[in-house]
C-alpha positions, 0 to 999 in steps of 0.5 A: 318400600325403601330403595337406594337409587344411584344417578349414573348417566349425565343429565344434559345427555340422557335427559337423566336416568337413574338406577336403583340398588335393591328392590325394583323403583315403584313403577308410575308418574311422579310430579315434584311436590316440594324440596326441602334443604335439610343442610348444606347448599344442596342443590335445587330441582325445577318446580313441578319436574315430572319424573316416570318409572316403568317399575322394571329397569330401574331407569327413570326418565324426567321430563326436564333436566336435573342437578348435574351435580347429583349425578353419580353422586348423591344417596338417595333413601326412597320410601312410598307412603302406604297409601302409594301416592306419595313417593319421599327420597331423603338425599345426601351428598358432598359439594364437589368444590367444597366438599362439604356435605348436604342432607335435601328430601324430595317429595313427589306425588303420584300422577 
């Protein structure tokens, strides 16, 4: 199942929510398994951030704060494994005071 999801709501006031563009975001909890910077000074996501998804809003809620620069805008290509428990988000994104890009994958696992 691939989705984009797009952050629309400031971190430090919503305790982070994100949207999905196409199919509905697969719906359960995820733990932050590993980060891996493809390119770029991406930023970086807090060890073991758990993130939950109802499956039918697209909203997500994270039990900590996220990058305040991802919101709004990164591109996130999101892909489960065929068993469902790992859940793979290929990101991209330009610095804002740079401007230069950045490519990160987050991987989450099911809990």
């Amino acid at each position: 199942m691939r989705l984009l999801l797009r952050f629309v709501f400031p971190a430090a006031l919503w305790g982070v929510s994100l949207i999905a563009v196409g199919a509905p975001p697969p719906a359960g909890t995820w733990k932050l398994s590993s980060e891996r910077v493809i390119e770029g000074n991406a930023p970086s996501f807090p060890e073991g951030l758990v993130m939950r998804l109802d499956g039918s809003s697209r909203l997500a809620e994270f039990d900590g704060l996220v990058p305040s620069s991802v919101i709004g805008h990164d591109r996130m290509r999101s892909v489960v494994s065929p068993d469902g428990r790992t859940l793979t988000q290929d990101t991209t994104g330009v610095e804002a005071e740079s401007g230069k890009p950045y490519h990160y994958v987050l991987v989450w696992k099911k809990q």
